[in-house]
C-alpha positions, 0 to 999 in steps of 0.5 A, a space after each residue: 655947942 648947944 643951940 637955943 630957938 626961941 620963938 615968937 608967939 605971932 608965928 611959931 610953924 616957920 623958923 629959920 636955924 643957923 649953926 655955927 660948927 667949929 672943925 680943924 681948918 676953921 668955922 663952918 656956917 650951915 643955913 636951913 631955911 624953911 622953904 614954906 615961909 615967905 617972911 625975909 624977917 624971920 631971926 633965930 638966936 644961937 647960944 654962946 656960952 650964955 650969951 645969944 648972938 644974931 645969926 644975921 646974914 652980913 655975919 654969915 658972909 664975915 664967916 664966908 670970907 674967913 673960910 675962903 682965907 684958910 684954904 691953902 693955895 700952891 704959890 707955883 701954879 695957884 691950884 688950891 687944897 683944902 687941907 695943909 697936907 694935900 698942899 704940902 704932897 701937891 708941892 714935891 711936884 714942884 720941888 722933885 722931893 721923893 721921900 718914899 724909897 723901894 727897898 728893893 731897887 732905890 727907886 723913889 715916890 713922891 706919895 706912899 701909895 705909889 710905893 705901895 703899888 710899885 712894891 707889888 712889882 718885886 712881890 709877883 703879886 697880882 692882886 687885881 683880877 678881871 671877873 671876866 676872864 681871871 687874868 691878874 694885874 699888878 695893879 688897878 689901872 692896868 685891870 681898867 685899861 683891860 676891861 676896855 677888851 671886853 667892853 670893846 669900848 674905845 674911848 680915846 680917838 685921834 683927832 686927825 684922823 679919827 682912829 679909836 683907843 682903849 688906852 691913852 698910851 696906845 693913842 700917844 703911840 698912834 698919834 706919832 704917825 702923824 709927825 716926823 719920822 725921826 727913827 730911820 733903819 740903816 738897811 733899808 731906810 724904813 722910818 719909824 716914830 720911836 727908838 722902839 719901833 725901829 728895834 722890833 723892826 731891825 728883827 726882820 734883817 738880824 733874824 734875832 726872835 728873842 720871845 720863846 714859847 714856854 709851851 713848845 719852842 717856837 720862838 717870835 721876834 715880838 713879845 705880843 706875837 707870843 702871848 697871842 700864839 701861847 693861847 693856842 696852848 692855854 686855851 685861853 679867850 679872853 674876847 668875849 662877843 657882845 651879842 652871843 657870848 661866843 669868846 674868841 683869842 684873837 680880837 680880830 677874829 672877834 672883830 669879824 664874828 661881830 660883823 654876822 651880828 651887825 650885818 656890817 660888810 666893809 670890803 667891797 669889790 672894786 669890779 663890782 658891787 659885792 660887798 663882804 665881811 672879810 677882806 680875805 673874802 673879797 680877795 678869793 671874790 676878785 679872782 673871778 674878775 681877774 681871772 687869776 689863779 695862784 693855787 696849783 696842784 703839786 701833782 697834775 700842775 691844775 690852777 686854782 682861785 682858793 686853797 680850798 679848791 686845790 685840796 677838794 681836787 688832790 682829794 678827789 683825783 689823787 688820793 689813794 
């Protein structure tokens, strides 16, 4: 479509351009108005064909109107889509229709890249890496759920009780603690929020520890307890501290490393007022207000508030 101004001889410096753009879904009306002109009467004429018609603004908002009619809106749930194929995707939600099939399991997908993704599960391919410790993932949530362990960034909380998650998924756990216990151990009656916390818990009374170390054969009755003792072998760290680039297996020991940083001490002593970073610390610390000694010597019988205390002794008195 061509476009023809025409300007009169009084004011030439200030014109007002309007195009029409004709696309798939309809007619698309674009107004550049010279913010410099003060005058409200300014007109342009666009060519048609031969003929020049009027660009005034009842005509822009007749087209306006005719836009708004073409989008296409899900007669379900009124949610509206620009184009007639992210509606028709939108409604399998309704309808259940999956029409994408994993060759490998029959597992079905409404849209194809989630096939895609869910190939790489009979493929071992992990194409998603993390550029801070090398770990691959299968896909690229799961590597943005990651990141947050670098980051310590903790997005989600619970709004009763506050309590902090990288992950929407850990929160949803989290947030059973606070409704009805339904799960209920038949040993011991011990209450659990899901049928999965009751199995890992029901571990502790059969002894079953399904989870062997690749490395050496020690076995867990938890699978995170694995891949937490496997970086014993692998040297791996992927807990990196924010303020000294100091990396760490454990984020809890991470957790605590950070507090020299901070300065943050959140276990203080209920005899006095000695704070510390560690609640181990304070436990060692509160003997001395107890008087308890739980430590003793395998030789000479000899109490002790630490371990520490017990070993520089046998060291000093019974060695050879």
């Amino acid at each position: 479509m061509m476009f023809v101004k025409e300007e009169s001889e009084e004011d030439v410096s200030e014109p007002e351009a309007c195009r029409i753009k004709h696309e798939e879904q309809g007619e698309f009306v674009e107004k550049n108005e010279n913010e410099e002109s003060g005058e409200a009467g300014e007109k342009n004429q666009l060519q048609n064909g031969g003929k020049h018609m009027s660009c005034s603004k009842a005509r822009q908002k007749d087209i306006k109107k005719r836009i708004a009619k073409k989008y296409f809106t899900c007669t379900q749930c009124g949610k509206s889509f620009t184009r007639k194929g992210g509606l028709e995707v939108h409604m399998r939600v309704h309808t259940g229709e999956k029409p994408f099939t994993c060759d490998h399991c029959g597992k079905r997908f409404r849209q194809a890249v989630h096939l895609y993704d869910h190939m790489n599960i009979h493929t071992g391919e992990k194409l998603y890496a993390c550029d801070q410790c090398g770990k691959s993932f299968l896909w690229a949530t799961v590597l943005k759920q990651h990141m947050h362990v670098h980051s310590n960034e903790k997005p989600h909380s619970c709004h009763l009780c506050g309590k902090r998650f990288s992950c929407i998924p850990n929160l949803k756990v989290h947030q059973k603690i606070h409704t009805v216990r339904e799960h209920v151990c038949c040993v011991c009656e011990k209450a659990f929020n899901t049928v999965l916390g009751l199995k890992r818990h029901q571990r502790i009374h059969t002894g079953e520890k399904p989870y062997k170390c690749s490395h050496c054969d020690k076995r867990f009755n938890h699978s995170t307890h694995l891949k937490t003792h496997e970086r014993i072998h692998t040297g791996e760290k992927p807990y990196e501290c924010s303020h000294c680039d100091k990396r760490f297996s454990w984020s809890v020991n991470l957790k605590i490393h950070e507090r020299i940083h901070t300065g943050e001490k959140p276990y203080k002593c209920s005899h006095c007022d000695k704070r510390f970073v560690h609640s181990g610390q304070m436990k060692t610390h509160e003997r001395i207000h107890t008087g308890e000694k739980p430590y003793h010597c395998s030789e000479c019988g000899e109490c002790f508030r630490n371990l520490s205390s017990v070993r520089h002794h046998t060291k000093k008195y019974h060695s050879k």
